[in-house]
N, C-alpha and C positions, 0 to 999 in steps of 0.2 A: 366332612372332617377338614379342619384348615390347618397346616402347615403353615407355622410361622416362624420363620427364617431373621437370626439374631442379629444378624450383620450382612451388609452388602456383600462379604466376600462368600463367605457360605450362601447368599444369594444369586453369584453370578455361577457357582459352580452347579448349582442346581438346573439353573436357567441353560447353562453348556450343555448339561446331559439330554434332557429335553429339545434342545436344538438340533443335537447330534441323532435324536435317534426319529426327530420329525423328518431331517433330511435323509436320512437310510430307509425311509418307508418309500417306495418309488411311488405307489398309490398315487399316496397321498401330493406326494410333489409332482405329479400328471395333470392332477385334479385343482389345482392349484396353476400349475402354467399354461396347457394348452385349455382353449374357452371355445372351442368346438363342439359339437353332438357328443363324441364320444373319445372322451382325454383316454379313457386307460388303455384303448386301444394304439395309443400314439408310443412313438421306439421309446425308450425307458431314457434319461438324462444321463449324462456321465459325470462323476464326481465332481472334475473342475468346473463343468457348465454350471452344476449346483451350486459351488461356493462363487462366484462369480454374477449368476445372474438371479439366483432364487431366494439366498441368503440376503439378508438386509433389506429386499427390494419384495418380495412376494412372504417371506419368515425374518420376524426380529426380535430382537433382543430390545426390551424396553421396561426397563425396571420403577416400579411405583414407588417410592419413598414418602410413605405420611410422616404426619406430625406425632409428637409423642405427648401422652398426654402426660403431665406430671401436675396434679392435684395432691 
């Protein structure tokens, strides 16, 4: 099922919530930072570390804008 999203702004606010809740899964962002044998075992990240070094740089925000067709 595709979600299509009418405008950029109901787009970026989409894209917020899914960012927010990618960075609250510590798993996931272990698994993603440390590249060792075994990430989950590694101390969990602290929030500012996350926005700081995991955010934009390891998780981003990058939005696709097509063309429209009008035929």
């Amino acid at each position: 099922m595709i979600m299509e999203a009418r405008n950029c702004q109901e787009l970026g606010l989409n894209l917020q919530k899914i960012i927010s809740r990618l960075l609250a899964n510590d798993n996931l962002v272990n698994l993603l930072y440390y590249t060792d044998s075994d990430p989950l075992n590694q101390k969990k990240l602290n929030a500012e570390f996350k926005s700081k070094e995991i955010f934009n740089q390891l998780i981003r925000i990058v939005p696709k804008v097509g063309t429209k067709d009008n035929a």
